[in-house]
C-alpha positions in Angstrom: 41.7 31.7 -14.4 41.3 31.2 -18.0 39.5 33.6 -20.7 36.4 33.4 -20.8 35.7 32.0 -24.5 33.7 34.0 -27.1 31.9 31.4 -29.1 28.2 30.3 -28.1 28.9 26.1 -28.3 32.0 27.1 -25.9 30.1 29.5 -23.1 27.5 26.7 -23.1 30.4 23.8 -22.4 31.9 26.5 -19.7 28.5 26.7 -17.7 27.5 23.3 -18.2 30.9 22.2 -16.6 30.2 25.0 -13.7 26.7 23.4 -13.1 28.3 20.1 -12.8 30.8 21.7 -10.2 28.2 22.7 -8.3 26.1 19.8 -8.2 29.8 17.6 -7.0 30.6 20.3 -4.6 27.5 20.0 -3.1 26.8 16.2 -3.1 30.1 15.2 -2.5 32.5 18.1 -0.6 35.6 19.3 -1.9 37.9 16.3 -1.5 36.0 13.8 -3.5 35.7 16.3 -6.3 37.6 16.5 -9.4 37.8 17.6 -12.6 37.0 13.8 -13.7 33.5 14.0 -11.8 33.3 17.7 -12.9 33.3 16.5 -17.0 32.0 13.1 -16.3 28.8 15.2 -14.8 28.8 17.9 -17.3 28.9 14.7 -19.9 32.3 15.7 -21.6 35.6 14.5 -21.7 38.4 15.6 -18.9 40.2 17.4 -21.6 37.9 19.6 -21.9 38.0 21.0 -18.1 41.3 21.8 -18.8 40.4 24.2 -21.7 38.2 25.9 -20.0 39.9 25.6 -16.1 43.3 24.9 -14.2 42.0 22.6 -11.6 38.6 22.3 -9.4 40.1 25.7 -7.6 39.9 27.2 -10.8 36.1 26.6 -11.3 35.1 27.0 -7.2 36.7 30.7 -8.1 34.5 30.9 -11.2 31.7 29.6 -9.1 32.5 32.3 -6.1 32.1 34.8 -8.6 29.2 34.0 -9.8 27.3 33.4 -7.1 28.1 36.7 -5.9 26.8 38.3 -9.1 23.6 36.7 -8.9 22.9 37.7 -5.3 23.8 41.3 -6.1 21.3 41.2 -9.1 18.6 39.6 -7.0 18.8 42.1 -3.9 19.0 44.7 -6.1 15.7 43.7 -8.4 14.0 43.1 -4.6 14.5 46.6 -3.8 13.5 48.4 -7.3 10.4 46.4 -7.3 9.1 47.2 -3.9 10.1 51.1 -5.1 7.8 50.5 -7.7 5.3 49.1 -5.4 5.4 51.9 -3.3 5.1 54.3 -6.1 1.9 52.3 -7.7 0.2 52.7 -4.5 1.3 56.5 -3.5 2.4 55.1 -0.8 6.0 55.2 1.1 8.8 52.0 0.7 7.7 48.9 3.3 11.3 48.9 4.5 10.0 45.8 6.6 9.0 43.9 3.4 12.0 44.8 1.6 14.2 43.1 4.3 11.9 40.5 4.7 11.9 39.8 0.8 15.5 39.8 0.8 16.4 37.7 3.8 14.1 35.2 2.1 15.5 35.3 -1.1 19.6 34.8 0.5 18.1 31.7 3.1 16.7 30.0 -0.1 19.8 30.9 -2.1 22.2 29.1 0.7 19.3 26.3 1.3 20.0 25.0 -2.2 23.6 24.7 -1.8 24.6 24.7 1.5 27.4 22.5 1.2 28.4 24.3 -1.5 28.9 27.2 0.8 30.4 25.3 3.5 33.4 24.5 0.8 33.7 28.0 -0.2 34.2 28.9 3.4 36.4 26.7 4.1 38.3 27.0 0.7 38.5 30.7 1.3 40.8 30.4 3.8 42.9 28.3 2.2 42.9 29.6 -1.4 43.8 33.2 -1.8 42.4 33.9 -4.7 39.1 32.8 -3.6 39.2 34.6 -0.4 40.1 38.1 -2.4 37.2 37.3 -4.4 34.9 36.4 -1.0 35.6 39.9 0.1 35.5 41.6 -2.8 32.2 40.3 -3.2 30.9 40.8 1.1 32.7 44.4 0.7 29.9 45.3 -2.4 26.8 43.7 -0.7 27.9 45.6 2.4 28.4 49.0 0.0 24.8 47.8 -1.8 23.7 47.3 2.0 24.6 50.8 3.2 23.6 52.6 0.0 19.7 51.6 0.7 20.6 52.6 4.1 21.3 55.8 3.3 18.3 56.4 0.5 16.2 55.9 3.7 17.9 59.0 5.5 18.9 57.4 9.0 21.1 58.5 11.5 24.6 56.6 12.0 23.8 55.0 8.8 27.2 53.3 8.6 25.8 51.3 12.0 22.3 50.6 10.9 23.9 48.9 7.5 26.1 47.1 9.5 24.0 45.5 11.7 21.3 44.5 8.9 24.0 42.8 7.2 25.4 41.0 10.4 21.7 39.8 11.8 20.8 39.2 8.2 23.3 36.8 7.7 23.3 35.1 11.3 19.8 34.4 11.0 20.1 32.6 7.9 23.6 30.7 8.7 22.0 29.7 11.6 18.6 28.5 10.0 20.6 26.8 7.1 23.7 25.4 9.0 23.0 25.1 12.3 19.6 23.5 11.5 17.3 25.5 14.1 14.2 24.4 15.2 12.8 27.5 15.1 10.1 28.6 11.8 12.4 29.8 9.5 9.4 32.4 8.3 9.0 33.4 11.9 12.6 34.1 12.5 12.9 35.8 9.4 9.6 37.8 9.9 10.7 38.9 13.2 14.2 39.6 12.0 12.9 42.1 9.6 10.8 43.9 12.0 13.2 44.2 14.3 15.9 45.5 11.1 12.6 47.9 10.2 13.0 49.4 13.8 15.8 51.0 12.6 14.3 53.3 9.8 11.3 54.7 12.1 12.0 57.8 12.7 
């Protein structure tokens, strides 16, 4: 992957070329993808993908990375506002709306791209670079996972984080991939209070 450049005009040309990625990833899949639709979408000229990328497996990385960054950020402004919450109102940490808050926000985060997602899973596989950076990435959510496990003062901690992060996720992938019929509030309400289960002591 190429530096990331310094100047203003340049980060802006960067994004706006990652934006376009995104949008072609998602509308069209990762064949019919290149770095012609990428600058053609991002309204610049193919030359300048190449000073700011190697190929369309340059920018999915760029975009892996990313999108890792902002769920990280996310979960972790969900949690500090329900501690603040809870401290407003004297009152202890709704584990259950935490989790609830959470799963919402990562089903509407994979909603909006879901094809997206399905070409960095499948990429992932493929590419090694992306699939270090897919598991660098699941390896911190899990950490950031069993940290707020552990603030909570559960037994088997390790266990509890692991299955919130496993139902977490198959809840959503099923909701957003799999296209269930079922509410998706409903599944994620009840997903969270069954997740909350784990914390009553």
């Amino acid at each position: 992957m190429k530096a990331l450049p310094i100047q203003k005009r340049a980060l802006l040309k960067r994004s706006a070329l990652i934006e376009s990625a995104i949008v072609s990833f998602n509308n069209a899949g990762y064949e019919a993808t290149t770095a012609k639709t990428i600058a053609s979408g991002a309204g610049v000229a193919v030359g300048t993908f190449y000073q700011y990328f190697e190929n369309k497996d340059d920018i999915l990385a760029a975009i892996a990375e990313q999108r890792f960054t902002h769920i990280e950020s996310n979960l972790q402004l969900i949690r500090l506002s329900n501690i603040v919450d809870a401290a407003d109102k004297t009152a202890e940490l709704d584990v259950e709306d935490t989790l609830c808050k959470a799963m919402h926000f990562i089903y509407e985060f994979h909603a909006a791209d879901a094809e997206l997602h399905q070409v960095l899973e499948y990429r992932k596989r493929i590419d090694p670079r992306l699939g270090n950076i897919s598991s660098l990435g699941e390896m911190e959510l899990q950490r950031k996972v069993l940290h707020f496990v552990r603030s909570l003062n559960v037994d088997l901690p390790e266990l509890v984080a692991e299955n919130i992060f496993a139902m977490a996720e198959g809840v959503v992938h099923r909701h957003v991939f799999e296209h269930s019929d079922s509410d998706k509030d409903k599944a994620i309400a009840n997903a969270a209070k069954i997740l909350a289960a784990f914390f009553q002591q």
